[in-house]
C-alpha positions in Angstrom: 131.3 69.1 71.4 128.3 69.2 74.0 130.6 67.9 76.7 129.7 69.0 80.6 132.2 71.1 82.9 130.7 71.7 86.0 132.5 73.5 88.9 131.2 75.6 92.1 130.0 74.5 95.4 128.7 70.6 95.2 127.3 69.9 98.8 124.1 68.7 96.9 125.2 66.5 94.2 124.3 69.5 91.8 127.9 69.1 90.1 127.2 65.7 89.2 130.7 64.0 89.9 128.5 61.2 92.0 130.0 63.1 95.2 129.4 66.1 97.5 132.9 68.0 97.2 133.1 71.5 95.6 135.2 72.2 92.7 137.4 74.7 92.6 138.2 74.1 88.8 136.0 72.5 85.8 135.4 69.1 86.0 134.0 67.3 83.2 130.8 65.7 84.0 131.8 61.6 82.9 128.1 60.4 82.9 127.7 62.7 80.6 130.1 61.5 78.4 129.2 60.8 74.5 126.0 62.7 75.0 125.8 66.2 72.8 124.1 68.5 75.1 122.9 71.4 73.7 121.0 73.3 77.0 122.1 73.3 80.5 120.9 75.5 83.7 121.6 75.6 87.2 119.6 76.2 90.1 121.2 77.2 93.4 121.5 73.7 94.4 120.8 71.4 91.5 121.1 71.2 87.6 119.2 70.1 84.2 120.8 69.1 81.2 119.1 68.1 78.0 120.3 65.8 75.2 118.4 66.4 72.0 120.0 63.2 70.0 118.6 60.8 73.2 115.6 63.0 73.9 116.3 62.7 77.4 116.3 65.8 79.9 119.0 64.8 82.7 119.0 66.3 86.4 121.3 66.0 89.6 121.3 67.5 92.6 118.8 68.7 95.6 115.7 67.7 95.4 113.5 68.0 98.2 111.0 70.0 96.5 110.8 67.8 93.8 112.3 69.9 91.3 114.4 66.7 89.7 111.4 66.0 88.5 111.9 62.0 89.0 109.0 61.6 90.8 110.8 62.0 94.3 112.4 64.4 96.4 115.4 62.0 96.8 119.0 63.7 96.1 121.0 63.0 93.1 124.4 63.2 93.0 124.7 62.0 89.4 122.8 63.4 86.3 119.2 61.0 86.2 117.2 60.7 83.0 113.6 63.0 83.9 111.6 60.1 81.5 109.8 62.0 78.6 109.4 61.7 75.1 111.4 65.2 74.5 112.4 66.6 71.3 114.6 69.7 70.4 112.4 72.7 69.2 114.5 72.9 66.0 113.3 69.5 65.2 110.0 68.8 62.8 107.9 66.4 64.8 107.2 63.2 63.4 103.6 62.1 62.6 102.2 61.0 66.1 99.2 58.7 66.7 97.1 59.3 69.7 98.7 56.9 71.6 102.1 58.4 71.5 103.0 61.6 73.3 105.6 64.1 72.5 107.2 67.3 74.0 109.0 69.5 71.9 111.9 71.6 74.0 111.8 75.5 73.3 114.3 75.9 76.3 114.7 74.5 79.8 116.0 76.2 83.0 115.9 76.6 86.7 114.7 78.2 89.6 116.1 78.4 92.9 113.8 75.2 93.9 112.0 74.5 91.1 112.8 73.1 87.2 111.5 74.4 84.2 111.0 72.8 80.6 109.2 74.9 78.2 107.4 72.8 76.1 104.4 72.7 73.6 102.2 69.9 72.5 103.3 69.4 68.6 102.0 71.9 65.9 100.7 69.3 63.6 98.4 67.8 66.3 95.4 69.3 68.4 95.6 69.0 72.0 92.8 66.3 73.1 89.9 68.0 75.1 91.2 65.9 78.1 94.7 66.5 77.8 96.6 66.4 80.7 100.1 67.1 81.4 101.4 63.7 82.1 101.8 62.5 85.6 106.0 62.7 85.8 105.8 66.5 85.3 103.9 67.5 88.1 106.6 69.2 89.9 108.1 70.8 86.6 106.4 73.9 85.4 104.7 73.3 81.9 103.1 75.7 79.1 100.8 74.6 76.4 100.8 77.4 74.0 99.4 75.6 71.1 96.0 77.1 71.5 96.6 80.7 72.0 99.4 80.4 69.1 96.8 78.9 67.0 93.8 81.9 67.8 96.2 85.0 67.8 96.3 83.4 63.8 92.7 84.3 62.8 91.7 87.2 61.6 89.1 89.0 64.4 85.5 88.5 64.0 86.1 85.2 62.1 87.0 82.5 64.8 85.9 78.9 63.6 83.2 78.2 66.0 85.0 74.5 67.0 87.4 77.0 68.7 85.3 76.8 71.1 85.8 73.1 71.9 89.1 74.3 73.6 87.8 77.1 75.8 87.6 75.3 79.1 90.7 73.4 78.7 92.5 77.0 77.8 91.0 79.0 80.8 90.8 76.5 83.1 94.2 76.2 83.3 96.5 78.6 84.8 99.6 77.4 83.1 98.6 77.5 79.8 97.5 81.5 80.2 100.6 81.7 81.7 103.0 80.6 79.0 100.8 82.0 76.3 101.8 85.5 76.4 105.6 85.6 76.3 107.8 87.9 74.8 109.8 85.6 73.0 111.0 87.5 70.4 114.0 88.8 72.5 114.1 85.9 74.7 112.7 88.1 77.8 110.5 84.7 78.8 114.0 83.0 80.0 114.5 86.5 82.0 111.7 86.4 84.2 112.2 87.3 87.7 110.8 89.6 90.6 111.6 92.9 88.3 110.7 91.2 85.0 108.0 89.8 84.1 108.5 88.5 80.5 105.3 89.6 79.3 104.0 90.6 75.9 101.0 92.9 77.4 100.5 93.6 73.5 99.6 90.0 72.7 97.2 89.3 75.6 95.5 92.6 74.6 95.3 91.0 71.3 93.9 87.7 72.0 91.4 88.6 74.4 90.4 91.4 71.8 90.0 88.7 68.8 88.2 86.1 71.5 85.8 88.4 73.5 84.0 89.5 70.3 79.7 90.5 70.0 79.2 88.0 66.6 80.7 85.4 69.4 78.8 85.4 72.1 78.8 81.8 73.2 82.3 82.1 73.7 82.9 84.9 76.0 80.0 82.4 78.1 81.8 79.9 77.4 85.4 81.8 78.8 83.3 83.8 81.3 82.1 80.2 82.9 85.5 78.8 82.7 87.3 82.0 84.7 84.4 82.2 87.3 83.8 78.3 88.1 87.7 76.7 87.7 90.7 79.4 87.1 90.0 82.3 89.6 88.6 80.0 92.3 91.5 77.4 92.2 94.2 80.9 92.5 96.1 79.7 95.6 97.7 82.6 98.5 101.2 80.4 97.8 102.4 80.0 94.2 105.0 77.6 93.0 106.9 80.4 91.1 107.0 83.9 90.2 106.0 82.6 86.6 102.8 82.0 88.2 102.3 86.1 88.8 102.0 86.5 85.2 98.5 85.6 85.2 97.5 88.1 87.9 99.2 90.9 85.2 96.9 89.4 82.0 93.8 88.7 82.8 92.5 92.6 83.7 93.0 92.8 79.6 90.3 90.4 79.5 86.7 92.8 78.5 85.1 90.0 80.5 86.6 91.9 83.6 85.4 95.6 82.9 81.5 93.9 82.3 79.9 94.9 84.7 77.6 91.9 84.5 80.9 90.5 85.5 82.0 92.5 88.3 80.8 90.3 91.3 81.5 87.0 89.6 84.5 88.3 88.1 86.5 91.3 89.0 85.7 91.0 92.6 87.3 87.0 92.8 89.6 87.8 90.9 90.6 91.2 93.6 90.4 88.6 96.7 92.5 86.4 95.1 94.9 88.9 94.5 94.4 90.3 98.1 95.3 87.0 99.6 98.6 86.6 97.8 101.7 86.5 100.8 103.8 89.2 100.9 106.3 87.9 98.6 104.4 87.2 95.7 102.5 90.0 96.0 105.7 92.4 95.6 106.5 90.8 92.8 103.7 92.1 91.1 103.6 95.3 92.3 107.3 95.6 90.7 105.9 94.2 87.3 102.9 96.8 87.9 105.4 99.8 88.5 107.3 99.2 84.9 104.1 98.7 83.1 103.2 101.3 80.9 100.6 104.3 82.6 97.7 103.2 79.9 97.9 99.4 80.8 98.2 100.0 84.6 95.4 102.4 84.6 93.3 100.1 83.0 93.4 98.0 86.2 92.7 101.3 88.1 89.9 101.8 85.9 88.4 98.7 86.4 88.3 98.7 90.0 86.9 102.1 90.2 84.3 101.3 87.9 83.2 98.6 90.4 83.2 101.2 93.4 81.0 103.0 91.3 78.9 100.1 90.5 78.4 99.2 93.8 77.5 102.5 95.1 75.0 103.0 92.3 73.6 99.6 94.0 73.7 100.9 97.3 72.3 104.2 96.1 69.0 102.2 94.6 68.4 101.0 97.8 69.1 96.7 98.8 67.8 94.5 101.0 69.3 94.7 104.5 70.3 90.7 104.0 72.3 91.8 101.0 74.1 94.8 102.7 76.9 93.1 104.3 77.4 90.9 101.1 78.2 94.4 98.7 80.1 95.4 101.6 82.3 93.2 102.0 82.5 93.8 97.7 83.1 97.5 98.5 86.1 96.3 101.2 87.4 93.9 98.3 87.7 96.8 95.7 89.1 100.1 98.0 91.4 97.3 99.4 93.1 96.8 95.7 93.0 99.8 94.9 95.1 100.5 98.2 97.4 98.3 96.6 97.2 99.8 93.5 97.6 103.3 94.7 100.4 102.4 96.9 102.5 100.9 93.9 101.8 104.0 91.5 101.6 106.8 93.9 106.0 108.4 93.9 107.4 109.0 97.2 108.7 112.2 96.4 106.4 115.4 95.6 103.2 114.8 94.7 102.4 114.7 90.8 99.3 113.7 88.4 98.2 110.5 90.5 94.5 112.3 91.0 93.6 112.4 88.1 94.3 108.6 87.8 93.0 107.3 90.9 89.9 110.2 91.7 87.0 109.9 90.2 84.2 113.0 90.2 81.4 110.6 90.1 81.7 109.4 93.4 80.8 112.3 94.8 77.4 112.0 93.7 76.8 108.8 95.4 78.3 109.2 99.0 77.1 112.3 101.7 80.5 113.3 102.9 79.3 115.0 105.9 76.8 112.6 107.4 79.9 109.5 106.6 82.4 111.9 108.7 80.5 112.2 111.5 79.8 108.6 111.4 82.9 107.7 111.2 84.0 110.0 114.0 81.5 108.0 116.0 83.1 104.5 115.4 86.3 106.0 115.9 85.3 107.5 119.6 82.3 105.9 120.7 83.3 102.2 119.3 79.3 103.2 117.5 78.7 99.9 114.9 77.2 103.1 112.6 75.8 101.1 109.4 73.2 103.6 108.1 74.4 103.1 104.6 77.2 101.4 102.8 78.7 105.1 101.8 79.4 105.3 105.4 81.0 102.2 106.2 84.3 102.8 103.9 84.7 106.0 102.1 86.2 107.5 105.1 89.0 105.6 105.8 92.4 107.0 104.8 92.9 104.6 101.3 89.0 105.1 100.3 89.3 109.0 100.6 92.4 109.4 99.2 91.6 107.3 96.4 88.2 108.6 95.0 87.4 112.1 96.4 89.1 115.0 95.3 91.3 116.9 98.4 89.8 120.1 97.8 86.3 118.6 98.2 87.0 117.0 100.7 88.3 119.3 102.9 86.0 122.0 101.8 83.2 119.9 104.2 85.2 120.1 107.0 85.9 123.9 106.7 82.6 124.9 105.9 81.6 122.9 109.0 83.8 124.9 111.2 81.9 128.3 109.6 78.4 126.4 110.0 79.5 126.0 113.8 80.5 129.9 114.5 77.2 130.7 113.0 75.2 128.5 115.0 76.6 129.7 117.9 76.1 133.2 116.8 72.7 132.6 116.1 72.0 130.7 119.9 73.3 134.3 121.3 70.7 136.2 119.9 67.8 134.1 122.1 70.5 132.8 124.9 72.7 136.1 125.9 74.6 134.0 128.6 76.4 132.8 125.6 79.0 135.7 124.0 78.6 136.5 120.4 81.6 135.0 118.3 83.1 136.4 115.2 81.9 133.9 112.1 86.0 134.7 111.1 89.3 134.6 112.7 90.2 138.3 112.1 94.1 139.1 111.5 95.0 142.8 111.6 99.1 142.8 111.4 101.3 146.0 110.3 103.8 145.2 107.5 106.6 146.5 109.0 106.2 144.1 112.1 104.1 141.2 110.4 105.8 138.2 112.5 104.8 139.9 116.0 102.0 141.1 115.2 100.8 137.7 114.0 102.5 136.1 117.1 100.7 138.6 119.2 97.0 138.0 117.8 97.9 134.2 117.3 98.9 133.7 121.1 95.3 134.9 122.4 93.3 133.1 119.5 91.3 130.4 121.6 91.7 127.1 119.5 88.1 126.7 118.1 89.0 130.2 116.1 91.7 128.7 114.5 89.3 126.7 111.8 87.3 129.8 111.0 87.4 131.3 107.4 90.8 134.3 108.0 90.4 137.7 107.2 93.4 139.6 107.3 93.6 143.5 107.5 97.1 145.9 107.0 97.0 148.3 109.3 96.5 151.8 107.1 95.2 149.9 104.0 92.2 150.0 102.7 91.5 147.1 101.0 88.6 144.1 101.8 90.1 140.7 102.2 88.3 138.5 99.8 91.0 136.5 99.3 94.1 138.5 97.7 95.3 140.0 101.3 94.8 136.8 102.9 97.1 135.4 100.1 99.8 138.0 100.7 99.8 138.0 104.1 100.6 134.1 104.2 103.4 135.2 101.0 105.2 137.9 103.6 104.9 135.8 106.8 106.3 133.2 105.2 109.1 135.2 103.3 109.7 136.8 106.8 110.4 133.6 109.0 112.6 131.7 106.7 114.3 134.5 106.5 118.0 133.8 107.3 118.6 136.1 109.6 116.5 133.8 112.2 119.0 131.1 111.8 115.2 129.2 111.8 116.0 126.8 109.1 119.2 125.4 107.2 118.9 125.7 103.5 120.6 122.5 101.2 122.1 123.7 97.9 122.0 120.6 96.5 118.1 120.0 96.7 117.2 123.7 97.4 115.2 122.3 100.2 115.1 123.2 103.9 115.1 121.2 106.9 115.2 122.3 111.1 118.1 124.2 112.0 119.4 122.6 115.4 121.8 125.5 116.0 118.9 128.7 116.3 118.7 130.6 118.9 114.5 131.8 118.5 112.1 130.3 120.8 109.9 127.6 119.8 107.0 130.2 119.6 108.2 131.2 116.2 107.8 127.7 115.0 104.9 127.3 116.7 103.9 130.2 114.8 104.6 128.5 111.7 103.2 125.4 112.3 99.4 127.6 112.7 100.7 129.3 109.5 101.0 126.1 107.7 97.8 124.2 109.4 95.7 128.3 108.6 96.6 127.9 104.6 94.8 124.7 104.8 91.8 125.3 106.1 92.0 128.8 103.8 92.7 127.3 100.3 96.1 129.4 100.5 99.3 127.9 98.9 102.3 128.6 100.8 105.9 128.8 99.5 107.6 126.3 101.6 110.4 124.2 100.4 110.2 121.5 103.1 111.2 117.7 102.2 108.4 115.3 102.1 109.3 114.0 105.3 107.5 116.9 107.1 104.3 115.8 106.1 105.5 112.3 106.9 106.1 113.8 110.3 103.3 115.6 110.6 101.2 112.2 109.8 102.8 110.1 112.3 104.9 108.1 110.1 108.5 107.6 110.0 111.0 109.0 107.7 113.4 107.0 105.3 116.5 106.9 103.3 114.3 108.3 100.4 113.4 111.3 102.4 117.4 111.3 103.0 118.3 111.4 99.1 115.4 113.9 98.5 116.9 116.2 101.3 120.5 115.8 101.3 121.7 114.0 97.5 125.0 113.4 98.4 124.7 111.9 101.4 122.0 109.6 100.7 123.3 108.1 97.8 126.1 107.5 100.1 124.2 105.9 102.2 122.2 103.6 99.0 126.3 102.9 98.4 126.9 101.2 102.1 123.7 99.1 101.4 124.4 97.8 98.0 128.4 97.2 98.7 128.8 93.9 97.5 131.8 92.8 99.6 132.7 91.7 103.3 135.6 94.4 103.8 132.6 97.6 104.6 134.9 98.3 108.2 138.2 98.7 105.6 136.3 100.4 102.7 134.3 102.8 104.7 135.9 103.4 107.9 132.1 104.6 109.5 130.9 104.2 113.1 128.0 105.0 114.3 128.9 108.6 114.8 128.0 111.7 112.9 130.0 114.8 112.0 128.1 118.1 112.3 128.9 121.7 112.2 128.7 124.4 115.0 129.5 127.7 114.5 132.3 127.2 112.0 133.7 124.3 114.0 133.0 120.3 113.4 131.0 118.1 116.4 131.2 114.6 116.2 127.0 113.3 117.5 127.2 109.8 118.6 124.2 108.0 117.2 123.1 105.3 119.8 125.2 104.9 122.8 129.2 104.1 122.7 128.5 104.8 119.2 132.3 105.8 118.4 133.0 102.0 119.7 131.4 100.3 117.1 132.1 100.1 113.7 130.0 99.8 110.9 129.8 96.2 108.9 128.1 94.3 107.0 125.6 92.7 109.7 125.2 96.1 111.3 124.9 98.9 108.2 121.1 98.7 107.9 121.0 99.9 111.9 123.8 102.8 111.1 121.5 103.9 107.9 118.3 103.9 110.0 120.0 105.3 112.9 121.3 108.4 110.7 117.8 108.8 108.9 116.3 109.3 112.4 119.3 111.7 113.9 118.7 114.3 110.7 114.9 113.7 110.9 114.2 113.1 114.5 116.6 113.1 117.5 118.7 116.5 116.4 115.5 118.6 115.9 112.6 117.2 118.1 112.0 120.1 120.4 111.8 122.5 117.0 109.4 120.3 115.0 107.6 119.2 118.3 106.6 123.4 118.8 105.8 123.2 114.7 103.7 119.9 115.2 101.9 121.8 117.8 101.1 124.5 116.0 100.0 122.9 113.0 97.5 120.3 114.9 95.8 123.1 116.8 94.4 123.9 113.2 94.5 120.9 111.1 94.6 118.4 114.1 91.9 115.5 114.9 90.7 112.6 113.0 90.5 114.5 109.5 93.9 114.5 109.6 94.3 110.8 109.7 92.5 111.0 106.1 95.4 112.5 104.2 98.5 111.2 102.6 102.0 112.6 103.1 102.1 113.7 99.2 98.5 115.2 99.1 98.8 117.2 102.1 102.1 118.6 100.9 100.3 119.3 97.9 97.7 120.9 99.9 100.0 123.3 101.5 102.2 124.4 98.8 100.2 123.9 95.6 101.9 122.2 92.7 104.1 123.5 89.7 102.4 121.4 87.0 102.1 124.3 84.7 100.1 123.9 81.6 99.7 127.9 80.4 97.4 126.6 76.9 95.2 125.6 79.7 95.4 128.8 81.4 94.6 130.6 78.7 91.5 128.2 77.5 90.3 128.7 81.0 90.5 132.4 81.1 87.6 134.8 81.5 86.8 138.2 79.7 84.3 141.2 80.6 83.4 144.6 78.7 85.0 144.9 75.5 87.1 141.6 75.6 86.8 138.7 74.2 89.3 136.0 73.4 90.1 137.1 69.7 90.0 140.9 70.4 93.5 142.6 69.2 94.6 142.9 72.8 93.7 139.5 74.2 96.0 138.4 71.5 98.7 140.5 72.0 98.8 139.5 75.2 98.9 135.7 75.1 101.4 136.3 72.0 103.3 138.6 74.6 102.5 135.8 77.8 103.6 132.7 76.1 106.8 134.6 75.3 108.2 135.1 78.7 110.4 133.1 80.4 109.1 130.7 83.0 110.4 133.0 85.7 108.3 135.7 84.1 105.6 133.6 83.8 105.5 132.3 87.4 106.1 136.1 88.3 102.9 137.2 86.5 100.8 134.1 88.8 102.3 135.9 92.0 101.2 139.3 90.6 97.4 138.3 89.4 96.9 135.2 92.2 98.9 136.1 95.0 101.4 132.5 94.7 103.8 131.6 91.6 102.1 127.6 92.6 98.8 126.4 91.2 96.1 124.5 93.4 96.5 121.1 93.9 94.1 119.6 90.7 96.0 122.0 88.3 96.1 124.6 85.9 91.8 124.0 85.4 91.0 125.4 89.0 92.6 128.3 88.2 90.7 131.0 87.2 91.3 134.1 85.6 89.5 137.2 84.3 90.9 140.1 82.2 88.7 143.2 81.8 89.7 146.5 79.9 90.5 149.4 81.7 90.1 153.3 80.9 93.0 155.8 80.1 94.9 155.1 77.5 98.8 152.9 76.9 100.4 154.8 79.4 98.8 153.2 82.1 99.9 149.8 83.6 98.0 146.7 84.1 96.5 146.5 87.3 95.8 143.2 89.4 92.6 142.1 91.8 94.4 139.3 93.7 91.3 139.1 95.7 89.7 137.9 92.3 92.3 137.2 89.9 91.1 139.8 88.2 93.6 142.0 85.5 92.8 145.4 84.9 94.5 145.1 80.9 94.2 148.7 79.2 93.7 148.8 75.5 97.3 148.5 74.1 97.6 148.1 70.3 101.1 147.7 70.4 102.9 144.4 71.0 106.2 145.8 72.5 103.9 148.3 74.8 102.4 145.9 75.9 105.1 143.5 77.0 107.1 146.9 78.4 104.1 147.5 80.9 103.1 144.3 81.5 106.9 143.0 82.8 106.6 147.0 84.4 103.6 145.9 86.2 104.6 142.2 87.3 108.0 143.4 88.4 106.2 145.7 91.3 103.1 143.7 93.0 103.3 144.1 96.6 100.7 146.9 98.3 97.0 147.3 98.6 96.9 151.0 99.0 94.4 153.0 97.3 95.5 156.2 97.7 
């Protein structure tokens, strides 16, 4: 009967009883009594009701912020009549002169300090070109959709040209792009929050498309003026709700944007706005950018690497020095959101596509790699103000690298700088013989039977400026030349060798098939020193290694620290425990958990209770405290229970891969690095595939054998990579850096295929049969190992 019942706490006024008691019961709000109220919302601390009959939105409460919108910030302990001229959006509005003003309702609500009433100006009236919400609303948050409603109406490429009359008022205004794009066709609008951002991406798209249009030219001026001189430069660091985000997630749709004619006036106000967001606001859209869908996010992507690009082409032309700074300073804007935008997109698990989104190929036309390293390197050491060229002031920190160079390139410089070194040094020998003639290579000669020492052996004497030579790597009593395929099966058996169980080296976790530090060996920290060089020596070699090590090692290995999501990638069980303890919703944790800040290992068949901070068994986990126990754990599995181990392994590793370069990678792309990734795409394999001699791609056997290939089991499949490439994994840009080449072979179908891992090169005789075929190939793939000759 549109009665009120309000009950709940009532220290405010915000039950409306003209008091400040809570009610434990519903109360029925008396000066509310004979009124029909058909919407009602609550705040944390106040309350807005609306009475369609009256026209008259009510509100009691706190309202220090204003958001009682009565003018004041007083209190109101009893519902107050917010003075408007409101009618219910069911309602047809009456004929209005110009004199009058009306608001129809669509739906009111409230934040936790602010008040809400979705309104539009009446359909069968046009907004003034000076309309202005009226005075008593400024501390309520208001939409005027009326004009976007009205455009999204016309068909594109026939907009009346009085349409543009209402330009300015549209884009000048913040609110009314705000409101204009709501999905509120399942009522998502009224569900906005920080995960949510009641959106319809679809309609923006649509109205900027039918707005921004060629046979309209004076109105993409007219909306370009109106973003550039009033909406982007009145964007404010604080906002006065989340609502207010929506317009950072819109107006990239805008093709005003991606112009670049646009892209200093524009894209680049439009970035430092965003950059100068506070940390709250600015997390709230990064959740609404990690739900959006890839296309739309990319476009943003997209954009701002366009604008790198831009810029650099500008640099590249050659400026004035007085405008150097100036498209510096452009350049910082730009790599800066894209940090943001890589930091929101990139997953914290294994690395997947996010090159391909973020890296663009044309940068590397534009920038000198080499020259901006050793630039860099100077600032970094020397404190050297190195300004030579705008290439070298950002594309070598850690976001700018990451984001736009390939990591193949990339490090590609570095190691053909180490070779460039060993050669100049061989060459000063020749004129200065006080200096001793150095290999151009790190040579590896190992026996199979006692690969591990050996390597330890050779490794041991290896002076460190050896370690970032190219590695050639000779089996004692084989013949073959290492151009690659030895090298690659010598990092497979080493490998294969120290994780071996019986070393005790490494516990394995069912669960996640992973592997982590054992704390319970009993081999020296050479062996994972040795490891460590391993790892750091299939870098600098472009040489995938099978190691299934958590994420958190290359966390480790970059100097940052380890969290609960490394925990739930290692160990499943336990951290979704953990997540459990976090998000328990009641005070009891000490009764429902029984925890202190102890941990229960094994040793040897018997169970050690690890005390993780001091007195640990005296203090109990609870609600204030569980946060510290979580952290505390993370760090025991990571840190404190295997620090000597990983401190040999981190040793190891930086006496290849250490220095500044390091500082350039992140976690994800230098786990990548080292182990490759399993994105298989075998159509691509075979589109990419090379033939010599009789073979083409539609001879009979070619086709047998792909028929055969894309028969086999994954297993198989990943079995035939390790028998033609040396690895089962594929480098880290994918399937289209993998190259192989089938030739035929003499003899007849007896024979088997043979592989050149050195070349990914298969040997493939002349089968006419499709089940001889598979028989030898699976023959062949099942028995790789060996490079003798004989």
């Amino acid at each position: 009967e549109g009665g009120v019942f309000t009950f709940g706490a009532g220290g405010y006024g915000q039950l409306g009883h003209n008091s400040t008691s809570h009610e434990i019961n519903p109360r029925k709000v008396f000066e509310l009594m004979g009124s029909v109220v058909t919407q009602i919302t609550c705040g944390r601390q106040h309350t807005t009701a609306f009475v369609p009959s009256s026209g008259r939105i009510y509100s009691f409460g706190l309202g220090g912020n204003g958001q009682l919108g009565t003018g004041t910030t007083s209190n109101r302990k009893s519902p107050f009549t917010v003075k408007g001229n409101w009618l219910p959006y069911s309602i047809q509005c009456p004929i209005i002169t110009d004199s009058e003003e009306c608001y129809c309702v669509k739906r009111i609500f409230s934040g936790g300090d602010q008040s809400f009433a979705h309104y539009f100006y009446p359909q069968n009236m046009v907004p003034p070109d000076d309309f202005r919400y009226p005075d008593f609303l400024k501390q309520i948050w208001t939409v005027n959709e009326t004009f976007i409603q009205r455009l999204l109406t016309f068909p594109s490429g026939r907009l009346p040209v009085e349409i543009a009359n209402e330009i300015d008022g549209t884009f000048s205004s913040a609110g009314c792009l705000n409101g204009s794009f709501l999905a509120l066709s399942n009522d998502d609008h009224y569900k906005t929050s920080t995960r949510f951002s009641g959106v319809d991406m679809n309609a923006a798209r649509l109205l900027f498309h039918k707005l921004i249009q060629p046979d309209h030219a004076h109105i993409s001026q007219q909306v370009a003026a109106s973003l550039e001189k009033n909406l982007i430069p009145k964007l404010t660091s604080s906002l006065p709700d989340v609502e207010a985000l929506r317009l950072y997630l819109t107006l990239p749709e805008c093709p005003l944007m991606s112009d670049a004619n646009n892209f200093t006036t524009l894209a680049i106000p439009f970035g430092t706005a965003l950059l100068n967001l506070e940390k709250a606001p600015l997390k709230v859209l990064e959740n609404w950018w990690s739900v959006l869908e890839p296309p739309l996010f990319l476009k943003i992507v997209e954009l701002y690497k366009d604008v790198v690009v831009h810029l650099l082409k500008l640099c590249k032309m050659g400026i004035p020095a007085s405008e150097r700074r100036i498209l510096t300073n452009f350049l910082h804007t730009a790599f800066r959101v894209l940090e943001i935008l890589h930091r929101v997109f990139v997953p914290s698990g294994p690395m997947n596509h996010w090159n391909s989104g973020f890296q663009s190929d044309m940068i590397q036309d534009l920038i000198d790699i080499r020259n901006d390293y050793v630039n860099w390197v100077q600032q970094q050491v020397f404190g050297m103000d190195v300004n030579h060229g705008l290439t070298e002031v950002r594309l070598t920190s850690n976001v700018d690298r990451n984001l736009m160079l390939p990591a193949d390139t990339f490090t590609l410089v570095f190691f053909q700088m180490a070779v460039d070194q060993a050669h100049r040094q061989n060459l000063s020998s020749l004129f200065l013989p006080v200096f001793e003639s150095v290999n151009p290579c790190l040579i590896l000669m190992v026996r199979r039977d006692n690969i591990v020492g050996d390597a330890v052996e050779v490794l041991r004497k290896t002076k460190n400026v050896d370690y970032k030579k190219p590695l050639k790597v000779i089996f004692v009593g084989e013949e073959a030349v290492d151009a690659g395929g030895v090298r690659k099966e010598f990092f497979l058996l080493i490998m294969r060798e120290l994780l071996d169980p019986k070393y005790g080296m490494f516990r394995y976790h069912e669960e996640s098939r992973l592997i982590w530090f054992s704390d319970k060996t009993f081999e020296d920290s050479d062996l994972f020193h040795l490891i460590g060089v391993v790892c750091g020596l299939a870098i600098y070699n472009f040489t995938i290694v099978d190691l299934h090590f958590p994420l958190a090692l290359y966390k480790k290995l970059l100097n940052k620290k380890p969290s609960l999501d490394d925990l739930k990638e290692l160990m499943p069980d336990v951290g979704r425990g953990m997540q459990q303890l976090l998000d328990y919703p009641e005070d009891d944790i000490e009764e429902a958990f029984c925890l202190n800040f102890t941990i229960t290992v094994e040793n040897f068949g018997t169970t050690e209770i690890k005390e993780l901070v001091p007195n640990g068994a005296d203090i109990p986990v609870v609600k204030q405290n569980r946060q510290d126990f979580v952290d505390a754990y993370v760090d025991y599995i990571f840190n404190k229970s295997v620090a000597s181990l990983f401190s040999a392994f981190h040793a190891g590793f930086h006496k290849v891969c250490g220095g500044k370069v390091l500082q350039l990678f992140q976690p994800s792309e230098l786990q990548a690095m080292v182990i490759g990734n399993t994105n298989y795409d075998w159509k691509e394999l075979e589109k990419n595939t090379e033939y010599k001699g009789e073979y083409w791609a539609d001879h009979p056997t070619i086709k047998i054998f792909w028929e055969v290939f894309h028969e086999l089991s994954l297993e198989k499949k990943k079995q035939f990579l390790l028998f033609l490439t040396g690895s089962d994994r594929i480098p880290i840009l994918g399937m289209k850096c993998l190259k192989l080449v089938i030739q035929p072979t003499g003899g007849g179908e007896d024979y088997l295929p043979v592989a050149h891992t050195c070349f990914n090169l298969l040997d493939l005789p002349k089968y006419t049969d499709k089940e001889t075929l598979k028989s030898k190939l699976i023959q062949a793939i099942d028995h790789y190992e060996g490079f003798s000759l004989v």
